[in-house]
C-alpha positions in Angstrom: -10.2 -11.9 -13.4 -13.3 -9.6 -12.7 -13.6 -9.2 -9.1 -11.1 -8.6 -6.6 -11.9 -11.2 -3.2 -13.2 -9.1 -0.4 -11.1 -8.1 2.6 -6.9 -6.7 3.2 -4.3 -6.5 0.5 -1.0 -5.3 2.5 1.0 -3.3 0.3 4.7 -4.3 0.6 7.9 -2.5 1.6 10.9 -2.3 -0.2 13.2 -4.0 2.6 16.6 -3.3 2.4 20.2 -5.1 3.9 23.2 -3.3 5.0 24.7 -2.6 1.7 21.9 -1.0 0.8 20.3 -3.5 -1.8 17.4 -5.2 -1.6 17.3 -8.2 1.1 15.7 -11.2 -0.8 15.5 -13.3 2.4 13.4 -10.1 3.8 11.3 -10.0 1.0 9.8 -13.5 1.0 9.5 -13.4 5.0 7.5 -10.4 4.1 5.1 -11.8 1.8 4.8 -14.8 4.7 3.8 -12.4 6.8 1.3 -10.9 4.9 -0.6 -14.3 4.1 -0.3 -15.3 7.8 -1.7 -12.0 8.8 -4.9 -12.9 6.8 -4.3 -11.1 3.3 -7.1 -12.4 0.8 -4.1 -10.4 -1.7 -1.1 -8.6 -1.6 0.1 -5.5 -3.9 3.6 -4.2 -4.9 5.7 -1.1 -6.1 3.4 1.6 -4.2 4.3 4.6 -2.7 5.0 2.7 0.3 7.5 0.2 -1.8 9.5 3.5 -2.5 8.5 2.7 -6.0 9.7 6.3 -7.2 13.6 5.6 -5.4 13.7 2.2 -6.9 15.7 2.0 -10.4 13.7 0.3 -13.3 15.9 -3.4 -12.5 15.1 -3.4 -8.7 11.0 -2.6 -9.9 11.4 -5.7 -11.8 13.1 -7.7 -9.4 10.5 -7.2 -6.8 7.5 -8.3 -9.2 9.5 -11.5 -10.3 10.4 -12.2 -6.4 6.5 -11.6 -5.7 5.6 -13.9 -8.0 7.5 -17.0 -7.1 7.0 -16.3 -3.5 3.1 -16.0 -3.4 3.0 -18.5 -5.7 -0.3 -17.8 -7.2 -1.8 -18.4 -3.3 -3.1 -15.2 -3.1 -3.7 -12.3 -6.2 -0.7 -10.1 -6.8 -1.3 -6.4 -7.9 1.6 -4.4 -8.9 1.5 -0.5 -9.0 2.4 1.0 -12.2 3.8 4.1 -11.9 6.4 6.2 -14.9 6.9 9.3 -15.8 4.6 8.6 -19.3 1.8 6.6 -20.5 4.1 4.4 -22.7 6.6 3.5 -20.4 3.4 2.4 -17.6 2.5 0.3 -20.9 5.7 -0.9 -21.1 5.5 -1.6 -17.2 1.8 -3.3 -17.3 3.3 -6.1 -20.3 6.4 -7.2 -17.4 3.9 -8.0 -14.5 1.4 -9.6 -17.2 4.4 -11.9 -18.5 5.9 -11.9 -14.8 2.5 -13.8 -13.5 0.9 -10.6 -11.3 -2.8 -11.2 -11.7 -3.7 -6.8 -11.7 -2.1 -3.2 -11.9 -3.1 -0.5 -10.3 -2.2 2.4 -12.4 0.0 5.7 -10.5 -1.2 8.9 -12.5 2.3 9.2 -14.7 4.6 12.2 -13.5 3.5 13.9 -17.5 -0.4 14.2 -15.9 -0.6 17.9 -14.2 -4.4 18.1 -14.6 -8.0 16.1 -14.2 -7.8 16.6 -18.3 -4.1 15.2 -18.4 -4.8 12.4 -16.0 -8.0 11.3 -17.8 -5.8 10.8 -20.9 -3.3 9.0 -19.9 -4.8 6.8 -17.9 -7.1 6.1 -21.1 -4.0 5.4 -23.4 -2.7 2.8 -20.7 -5.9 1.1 -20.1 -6.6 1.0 -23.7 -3.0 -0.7 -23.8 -3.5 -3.2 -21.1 -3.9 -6.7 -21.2 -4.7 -6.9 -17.8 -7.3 -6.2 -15.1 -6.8 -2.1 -14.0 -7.6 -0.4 -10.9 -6.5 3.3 -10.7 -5.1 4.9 -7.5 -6.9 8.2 -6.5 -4.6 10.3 -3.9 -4.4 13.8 -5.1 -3.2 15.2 -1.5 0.1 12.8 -1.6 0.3 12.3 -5.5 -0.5 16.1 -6.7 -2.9 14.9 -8.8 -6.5 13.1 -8.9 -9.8 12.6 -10.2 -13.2 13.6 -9.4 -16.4 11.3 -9.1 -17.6 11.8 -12.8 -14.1 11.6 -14.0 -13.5 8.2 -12.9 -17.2 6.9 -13.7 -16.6 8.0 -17.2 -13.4 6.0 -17.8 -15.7 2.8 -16.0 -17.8 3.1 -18.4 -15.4 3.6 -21.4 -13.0 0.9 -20.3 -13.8 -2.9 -19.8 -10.3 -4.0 -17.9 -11.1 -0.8 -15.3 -12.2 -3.1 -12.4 -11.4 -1.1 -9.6 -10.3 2.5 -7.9 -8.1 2.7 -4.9 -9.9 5.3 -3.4 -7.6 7.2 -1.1 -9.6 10.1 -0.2 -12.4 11.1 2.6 -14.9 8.3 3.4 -17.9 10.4 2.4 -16.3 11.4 -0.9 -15.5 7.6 -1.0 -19.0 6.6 -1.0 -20.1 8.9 -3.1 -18.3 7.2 -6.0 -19.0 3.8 -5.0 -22.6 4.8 -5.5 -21.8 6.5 -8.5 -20.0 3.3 -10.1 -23.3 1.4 -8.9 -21.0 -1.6 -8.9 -19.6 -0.9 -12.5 -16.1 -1.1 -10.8 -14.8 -2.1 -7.3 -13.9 0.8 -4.8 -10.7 -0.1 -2.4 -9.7 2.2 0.3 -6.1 2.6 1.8 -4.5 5.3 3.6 -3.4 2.7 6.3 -6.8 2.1 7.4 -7.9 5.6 8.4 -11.8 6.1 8.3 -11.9 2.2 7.7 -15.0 1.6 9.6 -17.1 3.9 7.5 -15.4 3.2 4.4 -17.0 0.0 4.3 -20.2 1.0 5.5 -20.1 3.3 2.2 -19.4 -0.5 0.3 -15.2 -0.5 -0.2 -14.8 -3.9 -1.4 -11.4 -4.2 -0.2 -8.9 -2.2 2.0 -4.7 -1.5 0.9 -2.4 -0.7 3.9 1.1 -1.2 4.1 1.5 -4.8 6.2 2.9 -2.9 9.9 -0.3 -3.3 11.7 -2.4 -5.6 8.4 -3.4 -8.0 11.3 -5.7 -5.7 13.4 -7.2 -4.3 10.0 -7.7 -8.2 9.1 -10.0 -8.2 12.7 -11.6 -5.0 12.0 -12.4 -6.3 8.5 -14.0 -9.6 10.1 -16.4 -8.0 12.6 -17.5 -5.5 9.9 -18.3 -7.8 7.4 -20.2 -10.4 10.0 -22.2 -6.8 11.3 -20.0 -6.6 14.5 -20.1 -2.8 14.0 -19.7 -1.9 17.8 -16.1 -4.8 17.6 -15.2 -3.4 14.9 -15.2 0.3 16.4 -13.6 -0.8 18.9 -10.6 -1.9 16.9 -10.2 1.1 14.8 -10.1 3.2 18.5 -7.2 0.9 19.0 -5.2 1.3 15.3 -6.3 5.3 14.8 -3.1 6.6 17.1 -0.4 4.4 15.3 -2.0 5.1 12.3 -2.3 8.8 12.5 1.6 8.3 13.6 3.0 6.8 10.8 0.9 8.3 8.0 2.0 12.0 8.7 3.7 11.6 5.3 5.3 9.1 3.2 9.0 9.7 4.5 7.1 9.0 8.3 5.1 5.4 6.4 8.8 4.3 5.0 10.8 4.9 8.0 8.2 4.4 11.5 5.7 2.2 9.7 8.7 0.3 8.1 10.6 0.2 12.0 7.4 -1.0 13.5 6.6 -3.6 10.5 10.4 -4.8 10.9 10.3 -4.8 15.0 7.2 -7.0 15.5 8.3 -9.6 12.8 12.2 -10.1 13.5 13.8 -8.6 10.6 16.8 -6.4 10.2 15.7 -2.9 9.6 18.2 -0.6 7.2 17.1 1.9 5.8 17.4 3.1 2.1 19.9 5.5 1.5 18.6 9.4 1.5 15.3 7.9 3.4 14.4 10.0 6.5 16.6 8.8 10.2 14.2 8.3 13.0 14.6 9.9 15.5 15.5 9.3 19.5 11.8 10.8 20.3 10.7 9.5 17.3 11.0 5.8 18.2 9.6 6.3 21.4 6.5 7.6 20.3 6.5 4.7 18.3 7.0 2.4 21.0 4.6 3.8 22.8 1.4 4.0 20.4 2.8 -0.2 19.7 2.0 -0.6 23.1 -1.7 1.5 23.1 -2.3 -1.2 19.9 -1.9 -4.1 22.0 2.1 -5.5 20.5 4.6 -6.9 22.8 7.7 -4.1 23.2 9.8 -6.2 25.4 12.0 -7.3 23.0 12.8 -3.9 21.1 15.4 -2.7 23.0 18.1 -4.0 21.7 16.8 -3.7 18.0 16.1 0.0 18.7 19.4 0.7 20.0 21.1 -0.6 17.0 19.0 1.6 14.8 20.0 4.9 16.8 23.4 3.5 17.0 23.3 3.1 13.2 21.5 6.5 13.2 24.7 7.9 15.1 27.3 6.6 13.4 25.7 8.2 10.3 25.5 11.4 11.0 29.3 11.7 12.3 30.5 10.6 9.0 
C-alpha cells in the first residue's frame, strides 16, 4: 500500500454501554456509519477513541472488531500510541497480524523534544512492517515536529507514507511543498481550515465521524473546483466545529453526544470523562440546527443524559 485514496477517514469513538464497557453492537453501527457517510477510509485508537483511557485488551479489541466489521471495504489505520518506542513496535505487529492496512504513529509519552521525537519515531519506523503516517499536533500532544524534521525522516524512511498534519493551513502547505509528494499530507482537527488545507494539496482529511457527512460534501465540491460550494459548507460546519474542538474532553463528550444523537445510539459516557452540561447541550443543539440536522427528536435522548448526569452527581 503506497498511497492513501483521496478524500474523509472518520476517526472512531470509543462507544461505551451502561456498564461502562465497550458496546460491540455500537461499534459496528459505527463503522456503518462512517462508510454510509462516504468514508474512502476509516482510522482507530486516536485521541478521539480515548486511546490513552483504554487498557492495552480494550486497544486490541477495537482493532480486531474494526477489522471484521469493515471487512477490508475500506483501508483501516490504527493509531499507535505507548509510552516507548518498543512497546508502539509491539503495537504496529498486532494491527499488521489483525488485518489494519496503516498506523499512524502518536509521538510515545518517552519523546519531550523535536530530538527525542525524531528518534523514536525512527526506531518504530525502522521496526515496521507496515505503511506509517506520523501525527503532528504539538498544541494537544506537547510535542511535534518542524517542516525539515519530518522531510528528513521522508527521506530516510521508505514505509513513511504520510503525516497527519494537525497544525495551521499555511504551515500545512508549507510541508506539503516541502515533501514535493515524497509523502502524503492529511489534515484533521475536525475539519478546521479544511478549504484551504486542500488548496495547499492535503491528500486526505481525519475527523472524528459527528458531522463526517458535510466534510464528505465539502470534500466533493473542492475536488470537482466548486470552491465558492465548498465555502459555503465550511461557513455552515465552522460553529459546531469550533464547539466541540475546544479540547479533547469537549470532542469525547459534545462531539460524541452529537455523533450518538443524529445516528440513534445510546450515549454513556466513560467513566471520569467530562458530564455535559445543561447549557452545554443546548449550545449544542443549537449550532446542530445552524448545520442543517434534524433536533426534533433529541428531547427525550437529552433528557436521559442530564437525568443520568443528575443521578451522578448525587451519588
Amino acid at each position: 500500500m503506497s498511497l492513501l485514496p483521496g478524500g474523509v477517514h472518520p476517526i472512531i469513538y470509543a462507544l461505551f454501554d451502561a456498564e461502562g464497557q465497550l458496546d460491540r453492537q455500537a461499534m459496528r453501527r459505527q463503522v456503518e456509519v462512517c462508510i454510509a457517510q462516504g468514508a474512502v477510509g476509516i482510522a482507530t485508537l486516536g485521541l478521539a477513541t480515548e486511546v490513552r483511557f483504554l487498557s492495552d485488551a480494550q486497544q486490541r479489541q477495537l482493532v480486531e472488531w474494526n477489522v471484521e466489521d469493515i471487512a477490508g471495504r475500506v483501508p483501516l489505520g490504527v493509531t499507535i500510541f505507548a509510552q516507548t518506542p518498543d512497546e508502539q513496535i509491539e503495537r504496529v505487529h498486532h494491527a499488521a497480524a489483525a488485518g489494519a492496512d496503516w498506523v499512524v504513529l502518536q509521538p510515545p509519552a518517552s519523546a519531550v523534544d523535536e530530538t527525542s521525537l525524531v528518534a523514536a519515531f525512527s526506531r518504530v519506523l525502522e521496526a515496521s512492517t507496515m505503511p506509517a503516517a506520523l501525527q503532528n499536533m504539538p498544541q494537544f500532544i506537547g510535542v511535534g515536529l518542524g517542516v525539515e524534521a519530518i522531510a528528513d525522516l521522508a527521506a530516510r524512511h521508505k514505509r513513511l507514507i504520510g503525516v497527519k498534519q494537525e497544525v495551521s493551513a499555511t504551515e500545512t502547505a508549507e510541508l506539503v511543498a516541502r515533501l514535493a509528494g515524497r509523502a502524503q499530507v492529511l489534515s484533521g482537527r475536525g475539519g478546521i481550515e479544511l478549504v484551504d488545507c486542500m488548496a495547499a494539496g492535503v491528500a486526505g482529511n481525519i475527523p472524528a465521524p459527528e458531522y463526517a457527512d458535510y466534510l464528505v460534501t465539502l470534500w466533493d465540491h473542492m475536488s470537482a473546483g466548486r470552491e465558492d460550494e465548498a465555502r459555503d459548507v465550511y461557513r455552515r460546519i465552522l460553529p459546531i466545529a469550533t464547539f466541540v474542538l475546544q479540547s479533547l474532553e469537549a470532542l469525547t463528550t459534545y462531539g460524541k453526544l452529537l455523533f450518538c444523537l443524529r445516528y440513534d445510539i445510546a450515549f454513556h459516557q466513560r467513566a471520569g470523562a467530562m458530564a455535559p452540561t445543561a447549557f452545554g447541550l443546548k449550545a449544542l443543539e443549537g449550532h446542530a440546527r445552524g448545520l442543517g440536522i434534524d433536533t426534533s427528536s433529541w428531547h427525550a435522548q437529552l433528557a436521559s443524559v442530564l437525568d443520568t448526569q443528575n443521578q451522578g452527581s448525587q451519588q
